[in-house]
VOMARVO-856150 format. One line per 2 residues: number of its first residue (from 0); for each residue z, y, x of C-alpha. Coordinates in steps of 0.25 Angstrom, whole numbers, always signed. Layout:
<kevos>
NUM) Z Y X ~ ...;
</kevos>
This chain:
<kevos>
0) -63 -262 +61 ~ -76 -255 +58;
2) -73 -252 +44 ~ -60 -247 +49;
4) -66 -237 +59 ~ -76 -232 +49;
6) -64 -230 +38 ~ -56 -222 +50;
8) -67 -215 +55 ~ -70 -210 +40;
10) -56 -207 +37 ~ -55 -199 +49;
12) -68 -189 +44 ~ -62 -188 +31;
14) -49 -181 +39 ~ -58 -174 +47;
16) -68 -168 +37 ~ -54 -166 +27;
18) -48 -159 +40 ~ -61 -150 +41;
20) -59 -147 +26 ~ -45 -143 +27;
22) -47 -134 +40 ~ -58 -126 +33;
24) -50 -127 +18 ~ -47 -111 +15;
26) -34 -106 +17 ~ -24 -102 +6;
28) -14 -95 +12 ~ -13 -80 +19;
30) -1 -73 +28 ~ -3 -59 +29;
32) +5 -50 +36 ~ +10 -37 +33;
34) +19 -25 +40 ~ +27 -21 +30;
36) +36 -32 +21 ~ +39 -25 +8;
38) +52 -22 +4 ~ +49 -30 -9;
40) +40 -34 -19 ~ +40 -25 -30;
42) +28 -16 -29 ~ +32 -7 -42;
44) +45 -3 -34 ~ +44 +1 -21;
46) +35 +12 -10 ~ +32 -1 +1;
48) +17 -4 +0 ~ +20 -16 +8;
50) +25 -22 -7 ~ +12 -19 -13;
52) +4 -27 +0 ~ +10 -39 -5;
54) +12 -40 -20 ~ -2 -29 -23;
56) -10 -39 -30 ~ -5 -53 -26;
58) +8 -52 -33 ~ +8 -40 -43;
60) -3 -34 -51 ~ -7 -20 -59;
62) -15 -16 -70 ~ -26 -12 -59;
64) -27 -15 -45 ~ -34 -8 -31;
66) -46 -19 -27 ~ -47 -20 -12;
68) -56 -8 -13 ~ -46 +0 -21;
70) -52 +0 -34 ~ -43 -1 -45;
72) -47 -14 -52 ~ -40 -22 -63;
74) -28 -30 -61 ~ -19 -35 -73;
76) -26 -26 -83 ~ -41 -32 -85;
78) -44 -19 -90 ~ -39 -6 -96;
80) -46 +5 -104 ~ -42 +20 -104;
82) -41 +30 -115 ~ -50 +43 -117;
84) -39 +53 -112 ~ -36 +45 -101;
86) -22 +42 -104 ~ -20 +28 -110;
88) -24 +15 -102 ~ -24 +1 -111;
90) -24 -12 -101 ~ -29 -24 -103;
92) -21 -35 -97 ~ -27 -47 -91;
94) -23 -59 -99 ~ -20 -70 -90;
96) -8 -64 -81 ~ +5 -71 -79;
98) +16 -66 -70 ~ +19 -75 -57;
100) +31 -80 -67 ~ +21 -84 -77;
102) +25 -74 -88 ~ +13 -65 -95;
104) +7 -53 -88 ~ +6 -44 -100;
106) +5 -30 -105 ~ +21 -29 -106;
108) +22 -31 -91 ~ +13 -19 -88;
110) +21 -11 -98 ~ +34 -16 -91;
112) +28 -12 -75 ~ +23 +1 -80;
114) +35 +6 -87 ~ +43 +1 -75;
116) +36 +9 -64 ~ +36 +21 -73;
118) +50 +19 -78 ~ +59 +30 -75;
120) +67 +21 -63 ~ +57 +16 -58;
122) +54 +14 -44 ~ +40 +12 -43;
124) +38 +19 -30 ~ +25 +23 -38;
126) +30 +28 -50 ~ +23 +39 -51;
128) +10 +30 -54 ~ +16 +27 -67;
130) +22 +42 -70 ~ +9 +46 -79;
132) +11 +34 -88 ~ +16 +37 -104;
134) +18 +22 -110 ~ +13 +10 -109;
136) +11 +2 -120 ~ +9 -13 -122;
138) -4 -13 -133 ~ -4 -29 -131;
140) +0 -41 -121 ~ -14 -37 -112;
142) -15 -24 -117 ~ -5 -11 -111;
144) -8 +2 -114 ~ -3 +15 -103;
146) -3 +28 -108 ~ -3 +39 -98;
148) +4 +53 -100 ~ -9 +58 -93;
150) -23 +53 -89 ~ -22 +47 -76;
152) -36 +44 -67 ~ -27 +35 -58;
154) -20 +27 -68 ~ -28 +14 -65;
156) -25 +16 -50 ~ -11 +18 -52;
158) -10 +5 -59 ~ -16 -1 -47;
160) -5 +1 -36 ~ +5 -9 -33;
162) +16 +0 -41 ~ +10 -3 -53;
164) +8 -19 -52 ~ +14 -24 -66;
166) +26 -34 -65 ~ +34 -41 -76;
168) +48 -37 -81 ~ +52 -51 -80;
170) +50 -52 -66 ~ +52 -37 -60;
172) +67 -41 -58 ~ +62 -49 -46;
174) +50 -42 -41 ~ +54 -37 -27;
176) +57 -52 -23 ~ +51 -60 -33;
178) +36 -52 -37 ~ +31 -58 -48;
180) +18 -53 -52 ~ +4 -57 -58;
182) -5 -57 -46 ~ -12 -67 -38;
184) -1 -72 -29 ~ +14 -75 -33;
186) +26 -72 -25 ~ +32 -84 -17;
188) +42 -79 -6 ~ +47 -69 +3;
190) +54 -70 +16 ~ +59 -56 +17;
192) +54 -52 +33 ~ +44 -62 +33;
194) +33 -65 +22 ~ +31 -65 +7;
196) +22 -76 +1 ~ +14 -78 -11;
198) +6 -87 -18 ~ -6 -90 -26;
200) -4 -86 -42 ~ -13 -97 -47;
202) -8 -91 -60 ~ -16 -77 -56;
204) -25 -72 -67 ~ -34 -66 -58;
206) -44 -73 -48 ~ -34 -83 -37;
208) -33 -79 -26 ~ -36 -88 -13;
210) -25 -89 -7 ~ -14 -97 -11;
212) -2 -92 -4 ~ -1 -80 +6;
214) +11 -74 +15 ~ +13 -59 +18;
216) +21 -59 +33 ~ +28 -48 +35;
218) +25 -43 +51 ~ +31 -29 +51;
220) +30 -26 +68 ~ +14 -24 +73;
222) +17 -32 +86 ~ +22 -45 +77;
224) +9 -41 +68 ~ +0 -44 +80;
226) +5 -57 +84 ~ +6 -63 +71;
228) -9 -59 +68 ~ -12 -64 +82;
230) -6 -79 +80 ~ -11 -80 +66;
232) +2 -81 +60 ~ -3 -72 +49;
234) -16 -72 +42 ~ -18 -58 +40;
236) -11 -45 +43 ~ -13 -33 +31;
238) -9 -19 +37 ~ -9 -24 +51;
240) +2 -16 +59 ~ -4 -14 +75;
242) -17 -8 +72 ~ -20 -8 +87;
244) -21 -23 +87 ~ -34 -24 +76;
246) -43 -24 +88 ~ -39 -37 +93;
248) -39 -43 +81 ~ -53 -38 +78;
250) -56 -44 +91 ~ -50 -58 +87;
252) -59 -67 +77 ~ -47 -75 +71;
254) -45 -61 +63 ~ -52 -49 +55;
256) -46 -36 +55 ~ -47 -26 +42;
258) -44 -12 +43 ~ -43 -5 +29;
260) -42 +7 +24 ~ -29 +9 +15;
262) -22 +20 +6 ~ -11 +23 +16;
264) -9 +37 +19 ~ -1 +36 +30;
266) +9 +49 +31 ~ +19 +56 +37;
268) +28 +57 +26 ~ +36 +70 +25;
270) +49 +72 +16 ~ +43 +85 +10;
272) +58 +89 +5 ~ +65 +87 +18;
274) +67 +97 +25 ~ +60 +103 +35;
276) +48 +94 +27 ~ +50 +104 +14;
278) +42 +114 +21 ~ +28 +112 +22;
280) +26 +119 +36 ~ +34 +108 +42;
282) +26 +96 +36 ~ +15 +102 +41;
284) +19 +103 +55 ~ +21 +88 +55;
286) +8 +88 +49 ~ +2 +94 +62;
288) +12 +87 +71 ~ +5 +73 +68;
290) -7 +66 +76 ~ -14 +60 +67;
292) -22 +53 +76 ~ -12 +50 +85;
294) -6 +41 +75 ~ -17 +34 +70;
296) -20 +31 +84 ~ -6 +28 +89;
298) +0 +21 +78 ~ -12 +14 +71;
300) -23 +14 +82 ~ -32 +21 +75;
302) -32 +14 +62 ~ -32 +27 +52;
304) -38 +37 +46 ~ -31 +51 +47;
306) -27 +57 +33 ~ -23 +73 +30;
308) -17 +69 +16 ~ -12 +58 +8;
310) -26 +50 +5 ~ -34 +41 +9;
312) -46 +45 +16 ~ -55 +35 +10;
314) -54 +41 -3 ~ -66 +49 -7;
316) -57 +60 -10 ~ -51 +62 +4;
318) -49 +74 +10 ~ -47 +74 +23;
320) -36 +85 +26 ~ -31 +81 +41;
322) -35 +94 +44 ~ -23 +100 +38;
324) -13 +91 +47 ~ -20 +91 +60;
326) -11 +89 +73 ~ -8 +101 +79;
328) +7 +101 +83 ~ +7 +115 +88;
330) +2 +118 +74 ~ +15 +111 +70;
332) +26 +118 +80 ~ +19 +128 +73;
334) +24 +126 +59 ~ +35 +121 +63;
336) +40 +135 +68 ~ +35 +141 +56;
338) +43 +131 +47 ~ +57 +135 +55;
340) +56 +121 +64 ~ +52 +128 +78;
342) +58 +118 +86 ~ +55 +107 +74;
344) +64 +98 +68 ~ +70 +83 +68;
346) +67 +73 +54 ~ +65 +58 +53;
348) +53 +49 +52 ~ +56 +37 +45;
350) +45 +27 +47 ~ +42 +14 +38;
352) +37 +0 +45 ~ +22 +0 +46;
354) +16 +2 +59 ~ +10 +16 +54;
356) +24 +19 +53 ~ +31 +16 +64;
358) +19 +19 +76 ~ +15 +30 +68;
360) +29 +37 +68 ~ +33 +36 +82;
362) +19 +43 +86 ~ +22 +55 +73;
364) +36 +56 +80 ~ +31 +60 +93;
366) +22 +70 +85 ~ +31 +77 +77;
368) +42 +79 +91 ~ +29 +84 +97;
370) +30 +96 +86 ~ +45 +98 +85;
372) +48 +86 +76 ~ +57 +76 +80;
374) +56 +63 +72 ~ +67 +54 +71;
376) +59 +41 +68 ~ +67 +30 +59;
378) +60 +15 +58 ~ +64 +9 +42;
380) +59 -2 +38 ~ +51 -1 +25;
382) +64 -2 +14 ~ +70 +9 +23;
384) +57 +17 +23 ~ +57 +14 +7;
386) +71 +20 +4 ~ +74 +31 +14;
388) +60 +37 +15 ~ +53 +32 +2;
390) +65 +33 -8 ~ +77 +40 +0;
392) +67 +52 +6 ~ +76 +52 +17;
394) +63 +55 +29 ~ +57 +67 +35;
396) +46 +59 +40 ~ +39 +45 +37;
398) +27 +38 +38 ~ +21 +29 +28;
400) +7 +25 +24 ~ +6 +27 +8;
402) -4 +16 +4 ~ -4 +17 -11;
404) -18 +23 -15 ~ -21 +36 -19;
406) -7 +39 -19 ~ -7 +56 -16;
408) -1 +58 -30 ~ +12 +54 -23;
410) +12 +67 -18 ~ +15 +70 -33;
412) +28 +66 -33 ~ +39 +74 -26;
414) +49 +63 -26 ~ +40 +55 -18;
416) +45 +52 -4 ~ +39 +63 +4;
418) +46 +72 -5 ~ +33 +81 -9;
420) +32 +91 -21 ~ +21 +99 -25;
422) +18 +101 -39 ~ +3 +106 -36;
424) +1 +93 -31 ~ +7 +85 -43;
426) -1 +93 -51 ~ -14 +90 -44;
428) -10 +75 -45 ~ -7 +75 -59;
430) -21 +82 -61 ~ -27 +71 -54;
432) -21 +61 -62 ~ -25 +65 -75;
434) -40 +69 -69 ~ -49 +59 -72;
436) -63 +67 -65 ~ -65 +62 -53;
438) -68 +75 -46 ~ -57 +81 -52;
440) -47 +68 -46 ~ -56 +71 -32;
442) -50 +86 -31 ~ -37 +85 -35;
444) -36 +74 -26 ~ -40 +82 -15;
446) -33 +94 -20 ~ -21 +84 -18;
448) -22 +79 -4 ~ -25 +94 +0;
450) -9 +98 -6 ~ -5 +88 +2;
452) -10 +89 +14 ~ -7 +104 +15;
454) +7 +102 +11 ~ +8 +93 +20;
456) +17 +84 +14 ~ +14 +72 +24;
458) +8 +70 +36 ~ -3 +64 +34;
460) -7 +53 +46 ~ -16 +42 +42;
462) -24 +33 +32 ~ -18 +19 +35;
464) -29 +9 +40 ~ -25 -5 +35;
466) -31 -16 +46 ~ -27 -31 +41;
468) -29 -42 +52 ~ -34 -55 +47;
470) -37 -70 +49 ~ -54 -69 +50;
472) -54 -77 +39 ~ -46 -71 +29;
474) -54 -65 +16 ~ -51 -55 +6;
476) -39 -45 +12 ~ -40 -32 +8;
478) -45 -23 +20 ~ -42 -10 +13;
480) -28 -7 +6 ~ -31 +1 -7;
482) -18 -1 -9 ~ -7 -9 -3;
484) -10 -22 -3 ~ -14 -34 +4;
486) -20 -42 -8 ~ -22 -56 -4;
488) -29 -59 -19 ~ -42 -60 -13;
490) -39 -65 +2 ~ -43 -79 +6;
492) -49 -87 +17 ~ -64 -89 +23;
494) -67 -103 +22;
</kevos>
C-alpha cells in the first residue's frame, strides 16, 4: 500500500509538472482581425489594399521588399548590380525557391510576372510602375536581366510594392482563390465573410517563421471590432476601426496598443473631368468647405495628422501646404459665385467601407451643404467602390486613404480615377524618375506637391494613423505600415 501511494503520488507530479510545461509551451497559432475583407487574392490585379494586408510577404514575394522600417531590402533577388548609365539591372536570384506547388522559383517566372504586369492588357492596377521597362531577358536560371528605356532612381522601390510580387504561369490561373506563392506561409482556406487561413511553409527558403498557422478574421462594423477584441476571441486587431476605444484598452493589461504611422493619404477624391469638377475654382471651394480638424476629431478621435498634398508628412521632403486649403467657407460661397454655382450645386459621394470612410463622409457632407453643396452620400461596399469609383469613374466625390508609398506620380496618369491631367506635372515626374541626385529628386518632388495642391485636384484631409490592438504578449507585429501589410513573418509569442 505504501509503494502504491508513493508510485501515485509520483505519477500525479509528473502530470502536474507536464501540465505547468504545457501551460507555459509558446503558442503557434495567431487570429488577427482586419476591417476590409479583400475582394480576392490576386495582388498583381486589383486597387484593394486589403489584398496586399494578407498575401504581402506571407504568401507572395518580390525582387525587393519594404522592412518594417520601409527600407527596400532583398527578397527573391539576393542581389543585383546596376549599369553605369543607369539603365540596365541584372538580378541575382536566390537559389533554393520553390513555389507553395513545389515547382522551381526561377528567372523564367520573374520574366513571366514582369511581362504580364506591363503587357498591353494588363490589369495591374499599378501598371504604370512597370511602363519604363524595355525587355527583360532571362541571362540564366538565377540570373534576369531588366532593361529600362530610361534610368529610374525608384526602380528598386517600385519592385517592392505588392503589384510587383512574382508568380508562376503555371499557377496564375488560380491565384484569386488559390494564391500560390514563394513566401513563408501557404494558403489553406477561405470562408468568404468569415476568415482566411494559412500556414507554416516549412519548405520556405528564408528564416521559419514562429507561427505555424494563423487566421485573418474579417470584422468589418467598429462596434463588433470592440467586442470581439474585449472577449478575446481575436488575438490581434491591425487597423483597428473605433479609434475612440484605444484608451481603454491602454488601460487594460491583457492588451498593448500600437499606433503607427502609414503611407495613407487620406483624400477627398475629386472627378477632375466631371463637370462642375473640370473647373478648378470649384475644387477649390470644396477645398475651403472642409474642416480638417473636425474630421480628424469626429471621425477618428484625433488619431491624424493634417495633410495639404498627396504625401506623407514624415518624409523629409514634406512640405506642409495646408495653408493653401484652409477652412473658410465664406471664402468658398465665394468661389462658388465666381465659378457660376451662386446657389451651389448637387453631386454624389461614394464612400468605400473603412471607418475613415463612412464617419469621415457624413461629417464632409454637412460641410459641403454648409457652402452650397448638397452631397448625396452612397455606401458600396469595397468591389462596388472598385468598379464604379475605381474603374467606371462614375463619382463626383470619394474618400479613400491611398496607402501605397510614395505614390504622387499617380498624379501622372490622366486615366487614373480622379481623372487629372496636367502635362507639367508628368514632366516633373518623368524628370524625377530618371534624376538620380538627391537634391535634384528633393525639388522636384516638392515642386510636385506644390502643382498639386494648387490645382487642387483633391481634397486633401489626413495622414491615416494605423493603431493595432494586441494580446500583451504578442511579438513582432508591424506597428508602422510602410506599406500595406500586416506581415506575420516575424510575429510570435512571449514565453
Amino acid at each position: 500500500m505504501f509503494y502504491k501511494s508513493i508510485k501515485a503520488g509520483l505519477l500525479g507530479a509528473t502530470v502536474l509538472a507536464f501540465g505547468a510545461v504545457a501551460a507555459h509551451a509558446e503558442r503557434s497559432d495567431l487570429t488577427i482581425a482586419m476591417q476590409l475583407e479583400p475582394p480576392h487574392l490576386d495582388p498583381t490585379s486589383a486597387a484593394a489594399g486589403a489584398i496586399d494586408s494578407v498575401v504581402y510577404s506571407n504568401i507572395f514575394e518580390g525582387l525587393t521588399r519594404f522592412a518594417a522600417d520601409g527600407a527596400v531590402i532583398p527578397g527573391l533577388a539576393s542581389a543585383w548590380a546596376i549599369s553605369g548609365d543607369g539603365l540596365t539591372y541584372t538580378f541575382t536570384l536566390r537559389s533554393d525557391v520553390s513555389f507553395h506547388d513545389g515547382t522551381t522559383m526561377d528567372a523564367e517566372d520573374v520574366k513571366f510576372s514582369l511581362d504580364r504586369a506591363r503587357a498591353e492588357d494588363s490589369s495591374n492596377a499599378q501598371k504604370a510602375l512597370f511602363a519604363g521597362i524595355h525587355d527583360v531577358e532571362v541571362v540564366d536560371p538565377l540570373t534576369v536581366k531588366v532593361t529600362l528605356a530610361e534610368p529610374n532612381g525608384s526602380f528598386l522601390f517600385n519592385m517592392a510594392w505588392g503589384d510587383a510580387v512574382i508568380v508562376a504561369p503555371e499557377s496564375v490561373g488560380d491565384i484569386k482563390t488559390n494564391p500560390i506563392g514563394t513566401g513563408a506561409f501557404k494558403f489553406a482556406n477561405w470562408v468568404q465573410g468569415d476568415k482566411i487561413d494559412v500556414i507554416r511553409n516549412d519548405a520556405y527558403w528564408g528564416t521559419k517563421p514562429a507561427l505555424e498557422k494563423a487566421t485573418f478574421k474579417f470584422i468589418s462594423d467598429p462596434t463588433a471590432a470592440f467586442a470581439a477584441v474585449m472577449a478575446e476571441d481575436i488575438d490581434a486587431f491591425a487597423g483597428f476601426p473605433a479609434p475612440e476605444n484605444l484608451p481603454q484598452f491602454e488601460a487594460d493589461p491583457r492588451f498593448q496598443v500600437l499606433v503607427g504611422s502609414t503611407e495613407g493619404e487620406t483624400i477627398l477624391s475629386i472627378n477632375n473631368k466631371m463637370p462642375p469638377f473640370d473647373n478648378v475654382k470649384v475644387r477649390e471651394a470644396v477645398a475651403h468647405a472642409i474642416d480638417r480638424q473636425a474630421i480628424i476629431d469626429g471621425a477618428m478621435f484625433g488619431y491624424g495628422i493634417p495633410i495639404g498634398t498627396h504625401f506623407a508628412p514624415h518624409h523629409p521632403d514634406y512640405v506642409d501646404l495646408t495653408a493653401m486649403s484652409q477652412y473658410d467657407p465664406e471664402l468658398s460661397k465665394k468661389l462658388l459665385a465666381e465659378a457660376g454655382f451662386p446657389e451651389g450645386f448637387k453631386t454624389t459621394l461614394k464612400l468605400p467601407p473603412p471607418s475613415y470612410a463612412r464617419r469621415g463622409g457624413e461629417i464632409i457632407a454637412a460641410q459641403l451643404r454648409a457652402v452650397g453643396i448638397e452631397a448625396e452620400i452612397s455606401n458600396l461596399e469595397w468591389a462596388q467602390w472598385l468598379e464604379q469609383v475605381f474603374k467606371g469613374k462614375d463619382f463626383g466625390l470619394s474618400i479613400v486613404s491611398h496607402t501605397e508609398p510614395m505614390d504622387i506620380n499617380i498624379y501622372a496618369n490622366p486615366d487614373y480615377y480622379f481623372q487629372y491631367d496636367s502635362p507639367e506635372f508628368q514632366t516633373v515626374m518623368a524628370q524625377l524618375a530618371s534624376e538620380s541626385d538627391p537634391e535634384q529628386r528633393s525639388d522636384l518632388l516638392k515642386s510636385a506637391q506644390k502643382m498639386i495642391s494648387e490645382d487642387y485636384v483633391n481634397g486633401y484631409l489626413f495622414e491615416l494613423a494605423y493603431p493595432t490592438i494586441a494580446n500583451a504578449k504578442v511579438r513582432g507585429l508591424w506597428q508602422d505600415a510602410p506599406t500595406q501589410a500586416v506581415d506575420l513573418t516575424g510575429v510570435s509569442w512571449a514565453k
